[in-house]
C-alpha positions as a printed Julia matrix, in Angstrom:
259×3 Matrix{Float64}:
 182.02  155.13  165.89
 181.46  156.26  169.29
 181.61  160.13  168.59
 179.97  159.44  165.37
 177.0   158.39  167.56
 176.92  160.85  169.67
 177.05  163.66  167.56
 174.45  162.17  165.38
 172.51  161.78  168.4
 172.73  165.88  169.03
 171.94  166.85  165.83
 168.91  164.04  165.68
 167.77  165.71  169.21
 167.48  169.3   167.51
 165.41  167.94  164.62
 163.35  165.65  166.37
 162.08  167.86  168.96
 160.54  170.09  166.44
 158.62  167.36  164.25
 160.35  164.34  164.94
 162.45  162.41  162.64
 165.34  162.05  164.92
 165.41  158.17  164.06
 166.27  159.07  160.24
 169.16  159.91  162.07
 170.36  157.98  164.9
 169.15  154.59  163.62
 171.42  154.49  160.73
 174.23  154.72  163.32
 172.88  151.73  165.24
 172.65  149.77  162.34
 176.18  150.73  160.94
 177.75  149.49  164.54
 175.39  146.12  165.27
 174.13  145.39  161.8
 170.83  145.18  160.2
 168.92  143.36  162.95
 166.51  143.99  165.82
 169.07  144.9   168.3
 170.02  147.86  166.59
 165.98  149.34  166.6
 165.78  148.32  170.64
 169.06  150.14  171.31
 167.59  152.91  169.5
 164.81  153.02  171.56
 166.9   153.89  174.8
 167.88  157.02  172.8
 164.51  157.99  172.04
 163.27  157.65  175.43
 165.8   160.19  176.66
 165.21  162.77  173.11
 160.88  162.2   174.07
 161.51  162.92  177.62
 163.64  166.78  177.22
 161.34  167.46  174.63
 157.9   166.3   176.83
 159.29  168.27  179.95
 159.64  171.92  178.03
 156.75  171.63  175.89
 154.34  170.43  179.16
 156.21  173.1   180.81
 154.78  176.01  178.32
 151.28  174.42  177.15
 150.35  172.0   179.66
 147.44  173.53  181.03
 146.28  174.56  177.69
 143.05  173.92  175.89
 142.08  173.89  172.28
 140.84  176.96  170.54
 138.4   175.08  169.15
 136.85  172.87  171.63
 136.68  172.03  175.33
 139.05  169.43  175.17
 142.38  169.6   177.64
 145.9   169.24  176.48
 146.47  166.46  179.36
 142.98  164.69  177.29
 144.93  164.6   174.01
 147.87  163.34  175.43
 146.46  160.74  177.36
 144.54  159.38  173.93
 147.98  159.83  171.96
 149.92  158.15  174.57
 148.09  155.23  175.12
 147.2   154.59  171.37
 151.21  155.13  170.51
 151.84  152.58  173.06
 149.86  149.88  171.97
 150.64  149.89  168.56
 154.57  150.09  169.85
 153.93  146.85  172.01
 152.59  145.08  168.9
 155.26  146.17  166.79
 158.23  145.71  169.03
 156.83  141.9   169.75
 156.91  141.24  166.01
 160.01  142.55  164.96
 162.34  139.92  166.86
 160.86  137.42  165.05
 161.26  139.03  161.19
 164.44  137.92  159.08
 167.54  140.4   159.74
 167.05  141.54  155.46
 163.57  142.84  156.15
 165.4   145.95  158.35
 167.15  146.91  155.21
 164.62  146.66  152.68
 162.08  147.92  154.96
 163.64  151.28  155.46
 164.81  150.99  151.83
 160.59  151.22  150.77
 159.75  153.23  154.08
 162.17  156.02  153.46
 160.63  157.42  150.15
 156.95  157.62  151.46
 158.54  159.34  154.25
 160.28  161.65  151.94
 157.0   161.75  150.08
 155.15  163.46  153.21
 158.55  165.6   154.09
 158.03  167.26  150.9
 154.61  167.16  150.42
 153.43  170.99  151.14
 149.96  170.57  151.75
 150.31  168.62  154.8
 152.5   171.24  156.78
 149.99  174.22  155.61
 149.56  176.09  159.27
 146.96  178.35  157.81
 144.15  176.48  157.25
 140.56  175.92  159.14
 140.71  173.0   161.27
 138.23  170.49  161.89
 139.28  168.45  165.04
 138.84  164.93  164.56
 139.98  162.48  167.76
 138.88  159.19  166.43
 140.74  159.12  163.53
 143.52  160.88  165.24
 143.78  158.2   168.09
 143.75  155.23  164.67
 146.41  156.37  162.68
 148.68  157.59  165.92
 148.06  154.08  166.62
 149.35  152.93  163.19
 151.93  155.48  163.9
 153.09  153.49  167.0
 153.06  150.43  165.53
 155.3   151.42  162.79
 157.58  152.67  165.38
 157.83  150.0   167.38
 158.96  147.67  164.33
 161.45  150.29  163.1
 161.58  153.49  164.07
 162.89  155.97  162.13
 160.42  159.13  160.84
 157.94  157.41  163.38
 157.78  160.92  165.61
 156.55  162.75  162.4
 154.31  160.36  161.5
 152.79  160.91  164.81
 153.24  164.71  163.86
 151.34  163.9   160.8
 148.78  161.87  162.22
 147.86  164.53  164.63
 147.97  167.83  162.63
 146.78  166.18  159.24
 144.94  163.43  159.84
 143.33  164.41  163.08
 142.97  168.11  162.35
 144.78  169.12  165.73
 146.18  172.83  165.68
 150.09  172.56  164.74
 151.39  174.05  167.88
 149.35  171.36  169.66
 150.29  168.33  167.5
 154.04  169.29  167.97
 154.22  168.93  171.32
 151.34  166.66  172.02
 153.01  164.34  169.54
 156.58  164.22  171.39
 154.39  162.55  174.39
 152.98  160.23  171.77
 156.62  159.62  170.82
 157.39  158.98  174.55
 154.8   156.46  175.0
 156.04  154.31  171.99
 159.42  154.91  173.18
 158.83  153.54  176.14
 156.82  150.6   175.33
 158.81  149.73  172.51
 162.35  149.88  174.99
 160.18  148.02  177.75
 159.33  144.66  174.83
 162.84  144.64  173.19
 164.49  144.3   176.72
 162.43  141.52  177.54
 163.55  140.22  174.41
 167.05  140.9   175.07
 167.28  143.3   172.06
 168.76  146.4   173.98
 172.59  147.27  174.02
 172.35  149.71  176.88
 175.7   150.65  176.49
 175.21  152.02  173.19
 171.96  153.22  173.45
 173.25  155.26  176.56
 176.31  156.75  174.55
 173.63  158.46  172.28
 170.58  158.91  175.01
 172.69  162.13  176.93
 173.45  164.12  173.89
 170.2   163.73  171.89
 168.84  164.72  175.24
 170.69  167.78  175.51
 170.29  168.43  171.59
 165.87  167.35  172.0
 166.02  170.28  175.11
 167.99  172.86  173.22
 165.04  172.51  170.03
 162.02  172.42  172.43
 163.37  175.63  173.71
 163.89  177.51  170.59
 160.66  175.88  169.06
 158.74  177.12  172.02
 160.61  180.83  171.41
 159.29  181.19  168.2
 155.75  180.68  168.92
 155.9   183.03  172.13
 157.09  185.72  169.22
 154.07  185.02  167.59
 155.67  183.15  164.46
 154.45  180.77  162.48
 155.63  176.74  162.68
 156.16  177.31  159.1
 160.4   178.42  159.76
 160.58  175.07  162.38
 158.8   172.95  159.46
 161.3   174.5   156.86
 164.53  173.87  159.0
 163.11  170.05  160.01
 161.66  169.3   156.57
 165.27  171.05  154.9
 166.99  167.9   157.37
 164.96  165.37  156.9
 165.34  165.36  152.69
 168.89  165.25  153.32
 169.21  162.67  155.7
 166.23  160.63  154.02
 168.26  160.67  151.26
 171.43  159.35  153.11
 169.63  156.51  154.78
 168.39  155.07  151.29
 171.6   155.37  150.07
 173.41  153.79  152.79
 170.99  151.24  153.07
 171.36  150.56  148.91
 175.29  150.44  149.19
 175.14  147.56  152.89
């Protein structure tokens, strides 16, 4: 079970640090080894800190100092409204989900994966070629909404933050990508922080998966960041990430139908 995690962990670093989803992946795992209970999202979390953090450093490293093409607004200004909006949602959610019956994991995900499959598939949203009208208030609501749903479970949270930044908030693509693995850091982070205090955090596991999705979250950063110096579209990234996430959407409901 032990290799099982940590190859999952790889593969879920790859795919998440293109448009998230890496929990559709990892949290499974957790849940296969300590059950359907809280424990199992907090150890998560110590993964996701480590996949956010890879990711964060290569995409800061290429567009930190960026602006938008649109307005005057910095990179380091949208990051520091995702961040903080991620990360108070996250608080919220990881202080409620200690307290919810241990069913409510597995018919929770059981609902939560076909809306996430829903926006996977749905076309429209990933378009890259449309006018964009920026739109930071509702951006900074629903990546709060997007935190908060991460902090109670997890998994598809980083492209809902994707989502909530690129569709809902009308932020260029190569922008919400990487802008929204620092949103993913910050509920990370917050959400590890609250299910420690809660005792909810098996460090040992969560350790076993947080070097390879590391390693697997640096290797995608990289290539992502590759194919927009060669002037290509995000549409190949969003095909290969959306391709994953069907299957392993899939899998999780499933799984969780058959426990």
């Amino acid at each position: 079970m032990l290799a099982l995690l940590a190859l999952a962990a790889f593969f879920a670093g790859v795919i998440d640090s293109i448009v998230g989803g890496g929990g559709l992946i990892t949290v499974p795992v957790f849940l296969i080894i300590l059950g359907p209970n809280a424990s199992a999202i907090g150890s998560n979390k110590v993964a996701a800190v480590f996949s956010q953090l890879a990711a964060a450093y290569v995409y800061w490293r290429e567009y930190g100092n960026q602006q938008h093409a649109d307005d005057s607004t910095s990179k380091a200004q949208l990051i520091a409204r995702a961040f903080i909006s991620t990360s108070l949602g996250a608080a919220i959610g990881a202080l409620t989900a200690p307290q919810l019956p241990t069913w409510f994991f597995r018919w929770f995900i059981i609902v939560i994966a076909p809306l996430i499959l829903t926006l996977v598939l749905s076309r429209g949203l990933w378009r890259t070629d449309r006018v964009r009208t920026s739109r930071p208030g509702l951006a900074t609501v629903a990546t709060f909404f997007a935190g908060l749903y991460d902090g109670v479970a997890g998994p598809g949270g980083g492209t809902l933050m994707f989502l909530s930044l690129f569709a809902v908030g009308g932020v260029p693509a190569g922008y919400a990508i990487s802008t929204g693995k620092f949103a993913n850091l910050g509920s990370a982070l917050t959400s590890l922080i609250f299910y420690q205090v809660q005792g909810q955090v098996r460090w040992d596991l969560g350790l076993t998966a947080g070097i390879p999705i590391a390693f697997g979250a640096y290797l995608g950063a990289h290539a992502s960041t590759q194919w927009i110096k060669k002037d290509q579209t995000k549409d190949r990234a969003s095909q290969i990430a959306r391709a994953a996430l069907v299957v392993v959407t899939v899998l999780l409901m499933v799984r969780m139908l058959l426990s």
